[in-house]
TORVEXSE-975066 format. One line per 5 residues: for each residue x negated, y, z negated of C-alpha. Coordinates in steps of 0.25 Angstrom, whole numbers. Each point is the difference from the previous one (the first is absolute). Layout:
BEGIN
X:Y:Z  ...
***
This chain:
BEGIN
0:0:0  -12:9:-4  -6:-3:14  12:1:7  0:15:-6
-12:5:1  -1:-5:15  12:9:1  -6:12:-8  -13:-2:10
8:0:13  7:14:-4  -11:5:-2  -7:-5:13  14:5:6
-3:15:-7  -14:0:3  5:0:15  8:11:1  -5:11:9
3:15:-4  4:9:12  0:15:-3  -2:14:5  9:13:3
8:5:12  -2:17:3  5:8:12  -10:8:10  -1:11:-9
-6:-7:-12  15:-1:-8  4:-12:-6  10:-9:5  11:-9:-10
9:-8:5  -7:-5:12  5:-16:4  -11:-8:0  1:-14:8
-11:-10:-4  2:-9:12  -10:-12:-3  5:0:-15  14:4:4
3:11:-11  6:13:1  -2:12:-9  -2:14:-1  -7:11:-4
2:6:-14  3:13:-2  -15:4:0  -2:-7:13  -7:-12:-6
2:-14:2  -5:-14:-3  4:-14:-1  -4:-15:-2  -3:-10:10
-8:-13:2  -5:5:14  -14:6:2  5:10:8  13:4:7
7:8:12  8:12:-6  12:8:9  2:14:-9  14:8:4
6:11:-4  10:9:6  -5:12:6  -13:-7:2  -7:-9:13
-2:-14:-6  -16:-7:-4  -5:-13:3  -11:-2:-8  -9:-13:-6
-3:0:-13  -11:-7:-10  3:-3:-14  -14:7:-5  4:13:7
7:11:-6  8:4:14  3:16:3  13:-1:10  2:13:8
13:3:7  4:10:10  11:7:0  11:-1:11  1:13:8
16:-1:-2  -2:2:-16  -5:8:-9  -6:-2:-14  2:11:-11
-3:1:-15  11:3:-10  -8:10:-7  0:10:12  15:-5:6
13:-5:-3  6:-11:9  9:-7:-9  12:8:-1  11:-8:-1
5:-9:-12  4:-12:8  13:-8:-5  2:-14:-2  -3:-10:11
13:-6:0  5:13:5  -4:-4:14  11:-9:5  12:8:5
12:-9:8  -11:-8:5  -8:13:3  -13:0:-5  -7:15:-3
-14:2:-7  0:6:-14  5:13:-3  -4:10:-12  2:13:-7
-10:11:2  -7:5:-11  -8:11:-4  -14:0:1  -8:9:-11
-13:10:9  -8:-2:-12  0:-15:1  2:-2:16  -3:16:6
3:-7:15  9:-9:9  -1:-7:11  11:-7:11  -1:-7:13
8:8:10  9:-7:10  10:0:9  10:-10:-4  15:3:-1
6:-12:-2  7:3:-14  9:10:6  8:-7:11  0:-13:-10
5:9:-13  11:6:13  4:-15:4  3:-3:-15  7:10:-5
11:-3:13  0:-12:-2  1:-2:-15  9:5:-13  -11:-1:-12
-16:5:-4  -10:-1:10  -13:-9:-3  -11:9:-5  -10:-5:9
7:5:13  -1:13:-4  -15:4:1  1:17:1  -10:1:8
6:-7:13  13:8:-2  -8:13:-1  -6:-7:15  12:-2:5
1:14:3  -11:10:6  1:12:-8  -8:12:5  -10:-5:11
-8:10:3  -11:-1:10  -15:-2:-4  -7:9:3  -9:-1:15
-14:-12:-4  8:-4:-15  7:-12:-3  10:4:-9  9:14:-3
0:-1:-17  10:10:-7  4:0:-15  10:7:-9  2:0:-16
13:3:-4  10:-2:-12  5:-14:-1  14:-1:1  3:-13:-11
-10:5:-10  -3:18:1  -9:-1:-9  -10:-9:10  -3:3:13
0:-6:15  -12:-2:9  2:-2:15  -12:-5:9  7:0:13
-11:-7:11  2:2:14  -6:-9:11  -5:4:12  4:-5:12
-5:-8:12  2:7:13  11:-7:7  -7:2:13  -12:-8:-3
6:-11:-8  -9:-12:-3  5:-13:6  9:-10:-9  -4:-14:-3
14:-4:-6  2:-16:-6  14:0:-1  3:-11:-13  15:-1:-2
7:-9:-8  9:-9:7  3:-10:-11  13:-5:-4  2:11:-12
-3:10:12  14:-5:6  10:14:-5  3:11:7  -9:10:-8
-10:-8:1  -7:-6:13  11:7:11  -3:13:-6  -17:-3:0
3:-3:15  8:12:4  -12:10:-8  -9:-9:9  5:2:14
2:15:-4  -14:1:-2  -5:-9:12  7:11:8  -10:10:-5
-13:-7:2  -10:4:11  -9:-8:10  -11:-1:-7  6:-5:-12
0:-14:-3  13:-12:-8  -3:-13:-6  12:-7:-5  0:-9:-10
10:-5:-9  2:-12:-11  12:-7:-2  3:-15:3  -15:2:2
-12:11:3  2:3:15  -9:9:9  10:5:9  -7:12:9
-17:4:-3  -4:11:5  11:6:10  -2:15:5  11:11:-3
3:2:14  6:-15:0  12:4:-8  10:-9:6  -9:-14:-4
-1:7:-16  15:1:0  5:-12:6  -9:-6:-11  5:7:-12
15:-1:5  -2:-16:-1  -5:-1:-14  9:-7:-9  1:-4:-14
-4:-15:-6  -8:-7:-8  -8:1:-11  -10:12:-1  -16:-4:2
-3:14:-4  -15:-4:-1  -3:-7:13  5:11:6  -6:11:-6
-15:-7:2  4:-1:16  4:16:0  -14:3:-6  -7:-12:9
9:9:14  -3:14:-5  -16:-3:-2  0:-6:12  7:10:8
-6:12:-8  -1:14:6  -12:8:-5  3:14:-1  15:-5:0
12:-2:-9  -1:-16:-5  14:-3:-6  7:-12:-7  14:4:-3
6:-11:-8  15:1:1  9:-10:-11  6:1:-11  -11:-7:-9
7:-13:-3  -13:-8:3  2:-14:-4  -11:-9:9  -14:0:-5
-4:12:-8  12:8:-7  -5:7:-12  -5:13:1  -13:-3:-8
-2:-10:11  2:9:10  -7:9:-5  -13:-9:2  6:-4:14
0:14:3  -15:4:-4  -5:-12:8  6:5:11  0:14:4
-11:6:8  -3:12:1  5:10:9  12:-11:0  15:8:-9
11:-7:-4  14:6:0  12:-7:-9  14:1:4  9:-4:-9
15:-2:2  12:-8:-6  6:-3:-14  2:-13:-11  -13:-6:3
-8:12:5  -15:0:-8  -4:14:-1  -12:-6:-7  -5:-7:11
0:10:10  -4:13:-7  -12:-9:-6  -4:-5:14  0:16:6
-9:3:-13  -9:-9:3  -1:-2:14  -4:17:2  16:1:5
12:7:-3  13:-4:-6  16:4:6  12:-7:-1  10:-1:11
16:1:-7  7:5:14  -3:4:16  -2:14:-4  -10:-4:-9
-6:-10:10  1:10:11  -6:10:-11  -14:-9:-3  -3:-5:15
6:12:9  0:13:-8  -12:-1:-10  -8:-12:5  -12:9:2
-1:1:-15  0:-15:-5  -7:-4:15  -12:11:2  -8:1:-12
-8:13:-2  -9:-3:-14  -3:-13:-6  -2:-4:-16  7:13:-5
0:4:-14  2:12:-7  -7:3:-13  3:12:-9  -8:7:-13
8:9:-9  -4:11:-9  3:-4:-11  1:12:-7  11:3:9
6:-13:1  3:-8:-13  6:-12:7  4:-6:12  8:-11:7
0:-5:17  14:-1:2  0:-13:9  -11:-9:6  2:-12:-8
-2:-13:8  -14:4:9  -9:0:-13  -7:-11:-7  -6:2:-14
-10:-9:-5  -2:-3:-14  -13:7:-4  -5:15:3  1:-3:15
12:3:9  2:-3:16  8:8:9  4:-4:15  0:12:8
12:2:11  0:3:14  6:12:4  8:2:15  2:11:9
8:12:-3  2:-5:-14  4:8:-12  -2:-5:-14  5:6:-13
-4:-4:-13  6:5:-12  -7:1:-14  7:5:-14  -10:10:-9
2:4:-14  -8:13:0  -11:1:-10  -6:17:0  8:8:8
-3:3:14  -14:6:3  -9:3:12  -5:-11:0  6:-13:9
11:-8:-5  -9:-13:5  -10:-5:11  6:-9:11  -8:-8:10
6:-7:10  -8:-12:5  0:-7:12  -5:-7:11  0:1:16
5:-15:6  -9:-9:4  -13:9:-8  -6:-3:-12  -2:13:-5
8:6:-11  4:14:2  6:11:-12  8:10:1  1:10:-14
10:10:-5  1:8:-10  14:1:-5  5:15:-7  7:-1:-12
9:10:3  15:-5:-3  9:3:10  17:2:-6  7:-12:4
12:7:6  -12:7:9  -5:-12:5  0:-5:14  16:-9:4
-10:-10:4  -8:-2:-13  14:2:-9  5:-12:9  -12:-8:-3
3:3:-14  13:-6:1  -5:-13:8  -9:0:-12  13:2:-10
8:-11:9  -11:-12:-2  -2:4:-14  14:-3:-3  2:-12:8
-10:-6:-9  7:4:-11  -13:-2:-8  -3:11:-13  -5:10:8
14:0:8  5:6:-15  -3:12:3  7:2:13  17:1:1
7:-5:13  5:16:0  -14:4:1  -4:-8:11  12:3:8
-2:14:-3  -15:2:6  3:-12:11  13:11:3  -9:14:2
-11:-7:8  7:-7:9  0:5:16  15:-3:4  -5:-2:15
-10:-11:-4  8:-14:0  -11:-6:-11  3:12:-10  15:-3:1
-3:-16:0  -8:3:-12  10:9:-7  10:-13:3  -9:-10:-7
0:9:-13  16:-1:-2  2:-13:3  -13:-2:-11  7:7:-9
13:-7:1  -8:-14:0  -9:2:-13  10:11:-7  11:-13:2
-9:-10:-6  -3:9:-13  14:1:-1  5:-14:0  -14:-5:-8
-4:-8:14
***
């Protein structure tokens, strides 16, 4: 029995004394330290990750072994590794990201709800939050991806038509109404990028704060000298495709659109249904008949191979790309993906694998009951793309006729915008919107994915202040718009000093007060702590004296705030 044990004790021990000890640390081009970075031992088949200092290490019986390091925002490392090195992993950031440190700027603004939240009717949404303030003498500067995704608008139109109760939270994200309209465009100047104006007024729930505009204008491409379009048409022609809001409104926005393209412009079809199925590469504008008779045939059935397909779009459009041209996937479905990879973390890795550079990506959106809003706005983030949602054929007319030169020609890559504040002038802060395009890592460390920018496009940007000294000479903050050219690598800035001299609200621009009640209208479908502040009267009030009687979206806009009202006032009455 003695024997027995101590043969036991001796083979532990041999079994310990074999263990080989892996270790090192993971830090980014600039000498900053890296957490949460997976690490794939392949031979030894473990994964870990970094610690918040960047450090790793681990046991294994090999000698040595083959590590793959990833991380969001940063181009993966192969290396080889020997137990007696002590191993320093560099990692490059991604041109499409951006790496700040909290002590110098905020990015997480928003307290995000529960993730049960999500589901909707079968709808899925990404969490929503509640803006916060953020104190200057803690975070003194902010910074947000800018984009042009308008999504949330037509969605929040569609269920508040369709519907008798309170919206999901996570289809109202502020920013995407605020883009749904194009408030002030102003021309930049001749050799600029962009035309930035601000205003600091009164804010309308809260008088003793105060309301920041940035109001972005884009330039434009000259219509003249249009660069030629590589366009992968990816549309969803499975079974759950098979309504009338879904794939025969997709097909009349389509041949709308074919109808406008030029000879030197180029179609792929592709669609994915009963399976993934190329149905035109590569055919020139001019051939409009061929593209039409192609898309009046498509017809719902099947599952949805979503991910097949979406490897084929990115194999046609690097094969048929146009340098100095526009290269475009426009994914059209209602992101009901339920073949291969479905999740949106999945396809978030399906995405990064794929996209090239110099290759966009547009989501379209449309339907209801199993729409995935999730999906879709995910794929756009992460794929250098933008985000709309198709509810009707003046909305489909709208995004492929009328405004396509904005989501299709892209005029400034990887934008953000970053803000430092006086903080004697300013005491506090809070964005109001851009929730869903930041990623906050655990440590001191935070990543931000800039957005692409089209032509023509005007942003606003809307950001509460409770004022700190009273107004000097001296600027209310420092703006700086940054950017980059497509298909270059270097980054470019634009700054801006922003007065602090507050304008009286009743003084303001119609434009900026009907921005203020978009503003308003989102805060109070959310229905969140912040809505509080904020009476159905007061919203229809300021939506009332900005509005342009001749301008069909004002008056459409004006409507959706009634019948809000009636819809949430009717569920607090009866405890629904």
């Amino acid at each position: 029995m003695k024997i027995t044990f101590l043969i036991g004790i001796l083979l532990c021990s041999t079994h310990i004394l074999s263990q080989n000890y892996l270790r090192g640390y993971v830090v980014s081009a600039t000498g900053q330290r890296i957490p949460s970075v997976k690490i794939n031992a392949l031979e030894g088949k473990q994964v870990i990750k970094t610690n918040m200092f960047g450090n790793f290490g681990f046991s294994t019986p090999l000698k040595s072994d083959s590590l793959l390091f990833s991380c969001d925002g940063y181009d993966s490392v192969f290396v080889r590794v020997k137990t007696d090195n002590y191993v320093k992993v560099i990692m490059k950031a991604l041109p499409s990201s951006v790496i700040f440190t909290k002590d110098n700027f905020s990015v997480l603004l928003n307290k995000p709800t529960a993730e049960k939240e999500r589901n909707f009717r079968d709808e899925t949404y990404l969490p929503s939050g509640d803006s916060y303030f953020i104190n200057t003498k803690t975070s003194p500067g902010i910074a947000f991806s800018a984009n042009i995704n308008r999504a949330s608008y037509s969605n929040v139109r569609r269920l508040i038509n369709e519907m008798d109760g309170l919206l999901p939270p996570g289809a109202i994200r502020i920013e995407e109404m605020l883009n749904y309209f194009s408030f002030n465009y102003k021309e930049p100047p001749k050799d600029s990028m962009f035309y930035c104006a601000t205003t600091l007024t009164q804010c309308p729930w809260n008088k003793k704060n105060e309301l920041l505009f940035i109001n972005i204008s884009a330039s434009k491409i000259d219509m003249e000298s249009r660069p030629p379009n590589n366009l992968i048409l990816l549309i969803d022609a499975s079974g759950s495709m098979d309504m009338p809001t879904k794939l025969p409104l997709l097909k009349s926005g389509f041949i709308k659109m074919v109808n406008n393209l030029r000879t030197q412009d180029t179609v792929s079809l592709i669609t994915f249904g009963d399976r993934v199925n190329l149905v035109l590469e590569a055919v020139p504008g001019n051939e409009k008949e061929k593209i039409i008779k192609a898309i009046s045939k498509l017809e719902a059935d099947g599952p949805t191979p979503a991910e097949g397909a979406i490897r084929l779009a990115y194999k046609i459009a690097a094969k048929r790309f146009i340098k100095q041209g526009n290269n475009r996937i426009i994914l059209a479905a209602d992101g009901d993906f339920n073949v291969g990879m479905s999740t949106e973390k999945e396809l978030i890795t399906l995405i990064e694998q794929e996209k090239r550079n110099g290759i966009y990506l547009t989501c379209l959106g449309v339907g209801s009951g199993n729409y995935k809003d999730s999906r879709l706005s995910v794929l756009a983030q992460k794929g250098n793309g933008n985000f709309s949602y198709i509810d009707n054929e003046q909305e489909a007319e709208r995004i492929l006729v009328t405004d396509l030169s904005k989501s299709l020609f892209t005029v400034a890559d990887n934008v953000y915008l970053s803000l430092q504040f006086n903080s004697q002038r300013v005491k506090s802060y809070r964005l109001l919107g851009y929730e869903n395009d930041k990623t906050t890592l655990k440590d001191s460390l935070v990543q931000l994915k800039g957005g692409e920018i089209g032509s023509g496009h005007s942003l606003m940007a809307m950001i509460e202040i409770e004022p700190g000294a009273p107004a000097s000479a001296k600027p209310l903050a420092k703006l700086e718009i940054h950017y980059r050219k497509p298909m270059e690598a270097k980054s470019l800035s634009y700054s801006f000093a922003i007065p602090g001299n507050e304008v009286p609200l009743k003084s303001t621009d119609p434009e900026l007060r009907k921005a203020i009640a978009v503003v308003m209208f989102a805060m109070k479908l959310k229905d969140n702590e912040s809505s509080k502040q904020i009476s159905w009267k007061m919203l229809q009030n300021m939506a009332k004296v900005s509005m342009d009687r001749d301008n069909y979206l004002d008056k459409e806009f004006l409507q959706l705030v009634y019948k809000a009202k009636k819809m949430y006032t009717h569920r607090r009455k009866y405890g629904g």
